[in-house]
Backbone as CSV, one residue per row, in Angstrom:
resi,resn,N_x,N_y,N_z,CA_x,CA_y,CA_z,C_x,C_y,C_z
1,UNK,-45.634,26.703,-22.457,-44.554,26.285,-23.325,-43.734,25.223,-22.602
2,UNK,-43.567,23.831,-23.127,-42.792,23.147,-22.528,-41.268,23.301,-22.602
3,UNK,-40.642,22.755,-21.696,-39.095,22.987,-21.271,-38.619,22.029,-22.713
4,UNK,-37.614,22.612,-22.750,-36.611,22.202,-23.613,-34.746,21.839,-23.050
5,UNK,-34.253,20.984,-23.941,-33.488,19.915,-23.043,-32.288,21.183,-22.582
6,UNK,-32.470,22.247,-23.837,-31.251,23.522,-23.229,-31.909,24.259,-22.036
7,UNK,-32.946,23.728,-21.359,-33.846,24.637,-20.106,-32.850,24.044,-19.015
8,UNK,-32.453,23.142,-18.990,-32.028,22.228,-17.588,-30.790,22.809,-16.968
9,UNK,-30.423,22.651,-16.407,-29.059,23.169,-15.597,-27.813,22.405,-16.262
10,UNK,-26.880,23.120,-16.127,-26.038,21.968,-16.655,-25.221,20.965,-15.432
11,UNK,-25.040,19.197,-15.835,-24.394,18.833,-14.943,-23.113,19.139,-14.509
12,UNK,-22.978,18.951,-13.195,-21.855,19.559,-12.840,-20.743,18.735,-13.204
13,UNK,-19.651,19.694,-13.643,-18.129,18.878,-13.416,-17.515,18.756,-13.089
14,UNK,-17.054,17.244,-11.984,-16.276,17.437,-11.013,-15.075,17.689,-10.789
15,UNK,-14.888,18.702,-9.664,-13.604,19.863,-9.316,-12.697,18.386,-9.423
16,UNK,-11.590,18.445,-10.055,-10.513,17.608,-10.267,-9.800,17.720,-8.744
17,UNK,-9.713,18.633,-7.603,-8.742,18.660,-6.809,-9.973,18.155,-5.892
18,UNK,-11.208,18.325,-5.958,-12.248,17.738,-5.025,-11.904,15.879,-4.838
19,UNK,-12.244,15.818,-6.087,-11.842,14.257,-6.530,-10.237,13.849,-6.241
20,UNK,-9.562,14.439,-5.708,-8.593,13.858,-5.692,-8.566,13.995,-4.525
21,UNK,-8.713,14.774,-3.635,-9.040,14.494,-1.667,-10.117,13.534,-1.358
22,UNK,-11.196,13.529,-2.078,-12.321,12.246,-1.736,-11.267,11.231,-1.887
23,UNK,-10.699,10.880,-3.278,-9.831,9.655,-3.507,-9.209,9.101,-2.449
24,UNK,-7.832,10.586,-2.102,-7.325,10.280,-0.855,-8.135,9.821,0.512
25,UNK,-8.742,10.646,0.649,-9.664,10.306,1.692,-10.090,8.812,1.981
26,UNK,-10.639,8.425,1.135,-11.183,6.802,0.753,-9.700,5.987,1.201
27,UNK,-8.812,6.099,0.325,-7.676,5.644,0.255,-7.238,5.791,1.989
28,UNK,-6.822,6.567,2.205,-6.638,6.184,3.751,-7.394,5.760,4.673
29,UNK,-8.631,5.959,4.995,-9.889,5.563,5.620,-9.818,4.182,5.376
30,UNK,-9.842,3.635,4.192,-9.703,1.822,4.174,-8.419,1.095,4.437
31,UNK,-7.501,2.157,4.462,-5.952,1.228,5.232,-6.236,1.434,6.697
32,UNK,-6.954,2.488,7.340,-6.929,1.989,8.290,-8.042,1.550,8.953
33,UNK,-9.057,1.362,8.245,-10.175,0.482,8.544,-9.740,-0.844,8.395
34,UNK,-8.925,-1.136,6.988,-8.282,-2.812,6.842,-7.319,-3.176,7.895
35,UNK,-6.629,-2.238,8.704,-5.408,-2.567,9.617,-6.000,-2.926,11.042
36,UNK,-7.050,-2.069,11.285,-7.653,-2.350,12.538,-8.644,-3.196,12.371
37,UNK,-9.341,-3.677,11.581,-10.301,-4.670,11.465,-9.927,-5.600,10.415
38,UNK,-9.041,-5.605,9.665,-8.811,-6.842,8.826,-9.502,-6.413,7.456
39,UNK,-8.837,-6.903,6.011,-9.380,-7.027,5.078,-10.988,-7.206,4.616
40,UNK,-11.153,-8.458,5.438,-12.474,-9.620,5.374,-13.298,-8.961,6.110
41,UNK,-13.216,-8.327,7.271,-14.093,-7.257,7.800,-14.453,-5.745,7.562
42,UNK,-13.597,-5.608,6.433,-13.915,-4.240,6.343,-15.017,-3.500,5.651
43,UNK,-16.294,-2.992,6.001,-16.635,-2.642,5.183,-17.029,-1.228,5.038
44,UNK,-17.473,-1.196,3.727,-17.762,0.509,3.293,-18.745,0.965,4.427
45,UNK,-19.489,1.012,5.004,-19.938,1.840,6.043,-18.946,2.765,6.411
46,UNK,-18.230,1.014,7.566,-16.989,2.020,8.193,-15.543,2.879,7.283
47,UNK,-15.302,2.663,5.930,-14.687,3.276,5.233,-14.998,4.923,5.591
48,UNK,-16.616,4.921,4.509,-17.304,6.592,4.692,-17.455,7.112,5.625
49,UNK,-17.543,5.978,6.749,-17.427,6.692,8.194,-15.999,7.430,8.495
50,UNK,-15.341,6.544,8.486,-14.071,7.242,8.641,-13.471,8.173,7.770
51,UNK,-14.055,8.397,6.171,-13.660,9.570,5.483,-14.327,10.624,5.995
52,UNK,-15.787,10.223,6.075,-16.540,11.727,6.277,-17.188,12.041,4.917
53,UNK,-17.199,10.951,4.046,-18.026,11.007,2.869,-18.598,9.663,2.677
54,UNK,-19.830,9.773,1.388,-20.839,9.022,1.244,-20.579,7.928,0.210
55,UNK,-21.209,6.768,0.451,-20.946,5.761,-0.345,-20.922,5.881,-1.920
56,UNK,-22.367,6.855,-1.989,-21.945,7.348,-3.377,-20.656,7.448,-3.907
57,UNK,-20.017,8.216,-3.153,-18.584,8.993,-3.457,-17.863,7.703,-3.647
58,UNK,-17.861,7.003,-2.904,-16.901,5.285,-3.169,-17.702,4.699,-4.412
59,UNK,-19.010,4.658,-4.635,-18.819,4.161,-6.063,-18.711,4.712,-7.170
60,UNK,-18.917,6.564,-6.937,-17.981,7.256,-8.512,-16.684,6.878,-8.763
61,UNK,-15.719,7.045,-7.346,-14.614,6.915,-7.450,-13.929,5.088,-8.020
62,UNK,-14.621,4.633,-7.489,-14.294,3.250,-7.216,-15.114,1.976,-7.298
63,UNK,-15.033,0.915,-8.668,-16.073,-0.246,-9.089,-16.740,-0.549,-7.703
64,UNK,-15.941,-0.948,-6.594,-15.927,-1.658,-5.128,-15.379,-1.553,-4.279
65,UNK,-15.224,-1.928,-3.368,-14.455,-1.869,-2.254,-13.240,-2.213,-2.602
66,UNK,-13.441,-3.808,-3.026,-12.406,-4.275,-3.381,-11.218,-3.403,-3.985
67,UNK,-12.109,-2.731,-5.027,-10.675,-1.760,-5.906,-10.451,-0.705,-5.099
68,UNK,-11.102,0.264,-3.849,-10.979,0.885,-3.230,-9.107,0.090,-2.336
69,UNK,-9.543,-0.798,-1.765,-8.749,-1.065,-0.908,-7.022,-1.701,-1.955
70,UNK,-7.435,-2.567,-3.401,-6.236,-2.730,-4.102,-5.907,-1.501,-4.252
71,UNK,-6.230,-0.568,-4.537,-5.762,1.240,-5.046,-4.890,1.436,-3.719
72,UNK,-5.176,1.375,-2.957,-4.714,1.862,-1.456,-3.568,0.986,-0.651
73,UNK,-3.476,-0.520,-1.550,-2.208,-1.234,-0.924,-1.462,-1.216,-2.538
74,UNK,-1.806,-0.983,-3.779,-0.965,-0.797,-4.575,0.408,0.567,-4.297
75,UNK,-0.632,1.869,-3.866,0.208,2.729,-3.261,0.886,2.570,-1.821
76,UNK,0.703,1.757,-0.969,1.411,1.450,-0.247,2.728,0.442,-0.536
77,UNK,2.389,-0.153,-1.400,3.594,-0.999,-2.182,4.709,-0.530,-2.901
78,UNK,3.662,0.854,-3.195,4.700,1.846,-4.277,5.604,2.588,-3.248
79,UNK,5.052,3.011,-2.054,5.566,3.913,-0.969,6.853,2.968,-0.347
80,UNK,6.646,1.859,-0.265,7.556,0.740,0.550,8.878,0.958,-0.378
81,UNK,8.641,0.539,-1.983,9.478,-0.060,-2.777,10.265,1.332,-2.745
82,UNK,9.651,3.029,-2.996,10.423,4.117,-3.128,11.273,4.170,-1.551
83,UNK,10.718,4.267,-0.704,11.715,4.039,0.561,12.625,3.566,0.795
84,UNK,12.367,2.018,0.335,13.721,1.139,0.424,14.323,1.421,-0.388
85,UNK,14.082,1.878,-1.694,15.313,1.878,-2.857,15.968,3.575,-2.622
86,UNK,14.881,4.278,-1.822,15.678,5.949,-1.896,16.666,5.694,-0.162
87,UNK,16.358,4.999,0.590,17.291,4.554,1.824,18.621,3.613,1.556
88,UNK,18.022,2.958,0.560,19.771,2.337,-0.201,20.554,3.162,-0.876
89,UNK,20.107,3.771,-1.368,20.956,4.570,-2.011,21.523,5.815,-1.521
90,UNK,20.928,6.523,-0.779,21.135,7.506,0.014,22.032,6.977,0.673
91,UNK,22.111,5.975,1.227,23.467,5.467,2.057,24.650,5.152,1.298
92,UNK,24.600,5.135,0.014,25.593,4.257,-0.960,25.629,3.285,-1.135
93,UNK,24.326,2.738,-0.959,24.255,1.124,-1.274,25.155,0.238,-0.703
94,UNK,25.585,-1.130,-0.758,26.736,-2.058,-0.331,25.531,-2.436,1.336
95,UNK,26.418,-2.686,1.978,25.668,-3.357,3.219,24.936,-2.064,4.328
96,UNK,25.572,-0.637,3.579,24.899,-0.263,4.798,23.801,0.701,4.159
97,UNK,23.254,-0.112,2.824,22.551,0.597,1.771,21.535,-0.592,2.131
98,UNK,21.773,-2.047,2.069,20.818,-2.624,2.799,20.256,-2.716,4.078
99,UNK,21.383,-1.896,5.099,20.874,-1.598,6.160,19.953,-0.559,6.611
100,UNK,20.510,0.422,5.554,19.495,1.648,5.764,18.001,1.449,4.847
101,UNK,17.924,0.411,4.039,16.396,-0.041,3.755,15.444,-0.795,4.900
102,UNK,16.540,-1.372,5.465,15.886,-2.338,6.340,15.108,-1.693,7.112
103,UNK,16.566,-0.265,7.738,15.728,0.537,8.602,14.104,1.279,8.475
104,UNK,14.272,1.690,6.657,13.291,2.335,6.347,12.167,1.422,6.605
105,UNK,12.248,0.353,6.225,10.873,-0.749,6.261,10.543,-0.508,7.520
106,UNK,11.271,-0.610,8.532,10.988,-0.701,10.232,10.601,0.613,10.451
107,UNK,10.922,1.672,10.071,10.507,2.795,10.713,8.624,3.052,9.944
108,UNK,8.791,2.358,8.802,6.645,2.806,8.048,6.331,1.905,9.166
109,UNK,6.765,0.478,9.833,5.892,0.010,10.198,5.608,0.638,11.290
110,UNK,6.822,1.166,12.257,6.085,1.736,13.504,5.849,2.685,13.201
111,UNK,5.766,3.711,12.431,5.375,5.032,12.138,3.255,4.869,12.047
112,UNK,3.303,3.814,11.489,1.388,3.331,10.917,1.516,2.072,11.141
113,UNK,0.961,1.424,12.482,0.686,0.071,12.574,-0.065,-0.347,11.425
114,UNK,-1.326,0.530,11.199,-2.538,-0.173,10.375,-1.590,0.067,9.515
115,UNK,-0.907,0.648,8.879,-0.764,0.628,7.669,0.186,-0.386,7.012
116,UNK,1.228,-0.813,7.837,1.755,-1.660,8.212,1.344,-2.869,7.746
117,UNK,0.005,-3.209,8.546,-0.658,-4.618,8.483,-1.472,-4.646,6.813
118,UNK,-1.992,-3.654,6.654,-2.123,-3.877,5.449,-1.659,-4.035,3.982
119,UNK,-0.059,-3.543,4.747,0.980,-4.131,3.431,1.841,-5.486,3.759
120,UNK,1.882,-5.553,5.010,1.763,-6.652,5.501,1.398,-8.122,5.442
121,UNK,0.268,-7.711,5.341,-0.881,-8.849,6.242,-2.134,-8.914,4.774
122,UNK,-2.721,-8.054,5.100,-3.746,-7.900,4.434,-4.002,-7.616,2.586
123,UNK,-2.527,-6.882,2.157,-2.993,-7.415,0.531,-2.406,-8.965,0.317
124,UNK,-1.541,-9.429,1.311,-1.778,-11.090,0.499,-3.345,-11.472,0.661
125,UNK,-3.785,-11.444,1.488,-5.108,-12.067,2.060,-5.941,-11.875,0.352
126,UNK,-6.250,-10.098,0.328,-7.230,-9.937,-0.500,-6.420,-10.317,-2.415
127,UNK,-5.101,-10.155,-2.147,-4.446,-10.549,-3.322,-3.261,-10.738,-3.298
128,UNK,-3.228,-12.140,-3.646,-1.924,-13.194,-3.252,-1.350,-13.104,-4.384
129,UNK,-1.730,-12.933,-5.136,-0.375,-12.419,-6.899,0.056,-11.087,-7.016
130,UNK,-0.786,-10.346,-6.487,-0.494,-9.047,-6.327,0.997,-8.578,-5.306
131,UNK,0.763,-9.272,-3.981,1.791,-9.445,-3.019,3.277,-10.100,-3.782
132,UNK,2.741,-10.967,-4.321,4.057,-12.240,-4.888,4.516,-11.415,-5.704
133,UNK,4.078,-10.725,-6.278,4.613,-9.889,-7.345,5.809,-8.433,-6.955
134,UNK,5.045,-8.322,-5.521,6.097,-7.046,-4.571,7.070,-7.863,-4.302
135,UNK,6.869,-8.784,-3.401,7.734,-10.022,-2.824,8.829,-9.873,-3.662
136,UNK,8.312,-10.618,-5.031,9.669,-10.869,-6.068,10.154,-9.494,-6.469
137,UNK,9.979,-8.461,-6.817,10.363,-7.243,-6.971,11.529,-6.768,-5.687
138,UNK,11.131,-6.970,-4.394,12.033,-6.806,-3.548,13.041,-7.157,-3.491
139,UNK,12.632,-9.121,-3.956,13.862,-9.434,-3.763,14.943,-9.740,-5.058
140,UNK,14.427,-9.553,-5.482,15.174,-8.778,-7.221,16.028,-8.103,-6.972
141,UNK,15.292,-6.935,-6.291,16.726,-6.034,-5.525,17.486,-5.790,-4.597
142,UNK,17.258,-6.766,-3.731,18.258,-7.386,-2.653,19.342,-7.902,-3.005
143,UNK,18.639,-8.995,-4.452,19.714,-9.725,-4.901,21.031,-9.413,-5.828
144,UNK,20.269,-8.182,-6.062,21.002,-7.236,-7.486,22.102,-6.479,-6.028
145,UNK,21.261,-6.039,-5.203,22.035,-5.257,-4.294,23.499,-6.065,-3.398
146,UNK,23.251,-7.309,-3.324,23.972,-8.210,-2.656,25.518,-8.355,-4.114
147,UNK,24.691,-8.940,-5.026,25.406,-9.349,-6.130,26.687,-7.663,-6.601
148,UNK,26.447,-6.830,-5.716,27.080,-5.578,-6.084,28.481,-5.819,-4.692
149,UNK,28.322,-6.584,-3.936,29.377,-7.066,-2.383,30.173,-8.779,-3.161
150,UNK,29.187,-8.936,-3.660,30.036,-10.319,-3.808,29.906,-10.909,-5.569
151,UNK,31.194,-11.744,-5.750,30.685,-12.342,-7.073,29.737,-13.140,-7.304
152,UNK,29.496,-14.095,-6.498,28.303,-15.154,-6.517,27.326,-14.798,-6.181
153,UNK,25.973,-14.474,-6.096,24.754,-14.518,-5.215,24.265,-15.638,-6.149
154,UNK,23.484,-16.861,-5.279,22.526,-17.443,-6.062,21.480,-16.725,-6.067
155,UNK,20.543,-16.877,-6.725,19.410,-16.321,-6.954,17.983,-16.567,-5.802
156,UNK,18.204,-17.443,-5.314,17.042,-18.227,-4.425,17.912,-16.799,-3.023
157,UNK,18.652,-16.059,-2.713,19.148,-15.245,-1.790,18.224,-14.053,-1.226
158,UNK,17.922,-13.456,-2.446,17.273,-12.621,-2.632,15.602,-12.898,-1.787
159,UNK,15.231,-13.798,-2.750,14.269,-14.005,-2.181,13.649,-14.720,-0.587
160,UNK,15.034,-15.611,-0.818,15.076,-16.108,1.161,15.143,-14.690,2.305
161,UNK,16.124,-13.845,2.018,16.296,-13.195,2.660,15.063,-11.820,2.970
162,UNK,14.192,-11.876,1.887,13.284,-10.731,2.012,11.938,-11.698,2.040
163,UNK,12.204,-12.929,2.291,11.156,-13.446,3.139,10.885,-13.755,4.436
164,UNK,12.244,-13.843,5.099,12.692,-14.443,6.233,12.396,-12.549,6.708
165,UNK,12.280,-11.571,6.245,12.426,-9.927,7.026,10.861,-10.011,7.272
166,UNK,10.201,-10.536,5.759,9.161,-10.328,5.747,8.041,-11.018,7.250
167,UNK,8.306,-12.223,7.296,7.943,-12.903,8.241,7.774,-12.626,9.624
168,UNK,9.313,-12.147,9.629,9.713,-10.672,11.221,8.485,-10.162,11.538
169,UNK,8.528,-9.309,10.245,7.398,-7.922,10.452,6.127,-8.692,10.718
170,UNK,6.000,-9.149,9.827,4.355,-9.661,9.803,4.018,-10.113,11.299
171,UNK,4.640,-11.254,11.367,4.575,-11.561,12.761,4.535,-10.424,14.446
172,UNK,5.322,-9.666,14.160,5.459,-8.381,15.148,4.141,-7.541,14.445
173,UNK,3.897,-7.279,13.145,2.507,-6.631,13.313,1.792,-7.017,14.034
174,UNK,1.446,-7.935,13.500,0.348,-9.103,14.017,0.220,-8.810,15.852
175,UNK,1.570,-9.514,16.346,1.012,-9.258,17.700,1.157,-7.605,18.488
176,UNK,1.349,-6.381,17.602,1.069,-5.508,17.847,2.716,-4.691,18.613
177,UNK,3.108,-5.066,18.213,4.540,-4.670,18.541,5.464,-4.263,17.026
178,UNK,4.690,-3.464,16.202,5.233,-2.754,14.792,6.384,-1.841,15.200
């Protein structure tokens, strides 16, 4: 008697909390595969190497690398922007609400060099609209934050000033002093 299609096993369905530690997994494994070797060098080998899972697993989860690694500096962008805005405020905002963001920025970078460089350094590289887009978001709220101390802010403030921080860092990533 031949098998019939209700003979087969059924496929499995994947554990939702499985998939969400592979995710993670991936997700950190390529920030710090991108931090210590660069964007342009990184590849999935050393990703799965460093998760401890199989490439397969990076392409259920993920079209490419590429989206592997945007997934992984989008949430690092998200992690930056909640820091600085929960360190301003926690202080009461005004100057020592921008001071205590500043701090926060300085303390992720030395807390995770790689990780650092890859919010850093490395999503302009792999995506330069993506970055411009944090960039201006930051300084949106620098400027909103400034404009709360004084009547005037021009608008070009905002963005000078959270480029001129930006530059700092990058540069001190870079030569390894985060």
């Amino acid at each position: 008697m031949a098998a019939s299609l209700n003979d087969r096993p059924p496929t499995p369905v994947p554990n939702p909390v499985v998939v969400a530690r592979q995710r993670a997994a991936l997700l950190a494994a390529i920030v710090q595969v991108a931090g210590e070797e660069g964007w342009e060098r990184t590849t999935v080998r050393a990703v799965v190497s460093r998760a401890g899972l199989s490439r397969r697993t990076v392409y259920e989860l993920f079209d490419d690398k590429e989206a592997c690694f945007l997934a992984a500096a989008d949430a690092l962008l998200d992690e930056v922007a909640q820091l600085t805005r929960g360190a301003h405020a926690a202080a009461g905002g005004g100057r020592d609400g921008i001071s205590a963001a500043l701090a926060a920025l300085l303390d992720f970078c030395a807390r995770d060099p790689a990780a650092a460089r890859v919010y850093l350094v490395e999503t302009a590289i792999a995506d330069p609209d993506r970055w411009h887009a944090h960039v201006d978001l930051m300084a949106d709220r620098l400027r909103c934050a400034l404009a709360g101390m004084r009547d005037e802010v021009p608008d070009h403030t905002g963005a000078m000033a959270v480029g001129g921080v930006y530059t700092v860092a990058r540069s001190r990533v870079l030569a390894g002093r985060a």
